[in-house]
N, C-alpha and C positions, 0 to 999 in steps of 0.2 A: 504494500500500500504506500502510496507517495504520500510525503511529511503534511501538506496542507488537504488530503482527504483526511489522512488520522486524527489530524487537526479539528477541524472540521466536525467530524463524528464525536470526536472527545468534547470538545466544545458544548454541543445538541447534548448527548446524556449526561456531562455535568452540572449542566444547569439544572436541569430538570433536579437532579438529586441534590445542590445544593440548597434549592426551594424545594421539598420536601422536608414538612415537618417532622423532626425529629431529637433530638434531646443538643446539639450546636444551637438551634432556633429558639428549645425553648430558653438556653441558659442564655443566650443576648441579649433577648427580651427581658428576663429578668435582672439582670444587671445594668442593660440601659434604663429602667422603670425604678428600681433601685439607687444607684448611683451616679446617673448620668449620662450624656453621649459618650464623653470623656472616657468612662469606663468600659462601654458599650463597645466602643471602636477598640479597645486595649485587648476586651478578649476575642475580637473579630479578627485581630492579628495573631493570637494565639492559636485559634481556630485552624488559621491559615496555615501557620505553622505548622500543627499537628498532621497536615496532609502530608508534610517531608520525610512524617516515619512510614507514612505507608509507602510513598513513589520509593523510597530509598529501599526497602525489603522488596516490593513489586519489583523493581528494576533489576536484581539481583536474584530473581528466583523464588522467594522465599513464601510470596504472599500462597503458591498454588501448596508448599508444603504444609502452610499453616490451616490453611480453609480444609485440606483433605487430612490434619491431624487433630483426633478428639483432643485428646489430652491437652495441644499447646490452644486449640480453640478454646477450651475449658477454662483454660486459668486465663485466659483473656477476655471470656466470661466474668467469672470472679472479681478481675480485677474492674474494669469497666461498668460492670451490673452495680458494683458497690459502692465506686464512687457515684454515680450518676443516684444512688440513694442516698450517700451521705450529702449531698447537695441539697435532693428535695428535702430532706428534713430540717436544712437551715433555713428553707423557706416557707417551710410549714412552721417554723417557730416564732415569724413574724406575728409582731404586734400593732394594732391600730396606732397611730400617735397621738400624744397630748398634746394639750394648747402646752405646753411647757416647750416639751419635745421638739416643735416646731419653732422655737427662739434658739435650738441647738443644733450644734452638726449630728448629725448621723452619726448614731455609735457606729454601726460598717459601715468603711469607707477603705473599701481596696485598694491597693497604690498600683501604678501604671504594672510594675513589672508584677505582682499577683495575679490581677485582672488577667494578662495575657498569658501565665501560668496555669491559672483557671479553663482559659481557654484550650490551653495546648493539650493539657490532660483529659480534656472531654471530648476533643476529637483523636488522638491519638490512642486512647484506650477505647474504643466504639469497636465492639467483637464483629460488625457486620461489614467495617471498612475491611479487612482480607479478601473474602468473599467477592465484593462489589469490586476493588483493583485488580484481581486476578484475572474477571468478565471482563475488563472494562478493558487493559493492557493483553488482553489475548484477541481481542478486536484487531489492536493495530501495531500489534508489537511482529516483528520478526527477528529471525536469527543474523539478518546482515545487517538489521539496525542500528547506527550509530549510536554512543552514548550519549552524546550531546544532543539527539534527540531523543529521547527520553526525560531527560534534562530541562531542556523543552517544552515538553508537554504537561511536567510534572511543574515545572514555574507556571505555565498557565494556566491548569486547576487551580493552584494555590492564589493565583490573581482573581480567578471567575471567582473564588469560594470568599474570598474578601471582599468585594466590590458587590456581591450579592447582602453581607452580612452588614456593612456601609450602608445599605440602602435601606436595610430593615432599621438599623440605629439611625439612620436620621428622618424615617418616617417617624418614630417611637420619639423623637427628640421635637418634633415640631408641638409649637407651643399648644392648639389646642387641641391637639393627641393626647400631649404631654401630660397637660392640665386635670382632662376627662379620665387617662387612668390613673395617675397621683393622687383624687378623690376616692381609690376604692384600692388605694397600694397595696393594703395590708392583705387586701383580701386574692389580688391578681398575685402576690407570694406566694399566697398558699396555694391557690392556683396552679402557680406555675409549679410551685414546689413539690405537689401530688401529682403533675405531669411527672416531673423526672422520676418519683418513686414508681409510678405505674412504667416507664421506660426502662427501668434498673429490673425491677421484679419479670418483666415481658425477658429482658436480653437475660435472666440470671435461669426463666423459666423455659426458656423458648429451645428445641432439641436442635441439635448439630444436623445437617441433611449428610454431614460423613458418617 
């Protein structure tokens, strides 16, 4: 396949799955509606980032070893399924605020380099990212394929997956978006918070098809 069809095709299905709701989406949301665009954009970069553990194992073979092994799927389970539950439960322990509360800063307030910590570990522990890069790099990978593309392609997911997550923190940031869910914060927390516990419990529940 020539580099600008791969392109092309890579382009068309990662969009698609980077607008697919799934626990990236709901934790930006919750940190933009939480803490700001500021933070919002920190973990979108983190996001981004966490794509590089996958292209770097995909490029190297590894994704098709792990998607066809129970065992390292498992603990990638474990690991993934739990964090993405110890998240919802910070957010299910959200409280309304006081007229007090509101003269204060935000007890959480995550600093740039967490925010984007936050990020990296929620998409680079995601047990369904193996799976989805193995389909997706068997598309348009071959054996004469340069590395530099690859390279390539995997900078360009990483761009699509940013710039889609940008889009979502600055709709979430515009003022009377902003406004209308900042009136019901405590409660879009828990919200969001019982999303990710329901997305941890599904990936900790959900069988291997190896």
């Amino acid at each position: 396949m020539e580099f600008f069809q791969g392109l092309l095709l890579i382009t068309s299905i990662h969009i698609l799955a980077a607008a697919s709701p799934g626990p990236d989406f709901v934790l930006v949301s919750q940190q933009t509606l939480s803490n700001g665009k500021k933070s919002g954009l920190m973990c979108s970069i983190g996001i981004a980032l966490g794509l590089s553990i996958h292209i770097i194992y995909s490029a190297f073979g590894l994704a098709a070893i792990i998607a066809n092994s129970s065992s390292v799927l498992w603990a990638i389970k474990l690991l993934g399924g739990g964090y993405l539950i110890y998240l919802g439960v910070k957010g299910l322990r959200s409280r309304a605020s006081t007229n007090q509360d509101t003269q204060q800063p935000k007890a959480i307030k995550y600093s740039a380099k967490k925010s984007i910590g936050i990020g990296f570990l929620c998409n680079a522990l995601n047990p369904k990212a193996p799976i989805y890069f193995v389909s997706l790099f068997t598309l348009v990978l071959s054996p004469e394929m340069p590395l530099y593309h690859i390279a390539l392609y995997g900078l360009w997911m990483m761009l699509i997956q940013l710039a889609w997550f940008s889009l979502v923190v600055t709709l979430l940031s515009h003022p009377r978006i902003n406004k209308k869910f900042k009136e019901m914060g405590h409660l879009i927390d828990r919200v969001l918070g019982g999303a990710m516990i329901a997305l941890g419990l599904k990936v900790l529940l959900t069988r291997s098809s190896s």
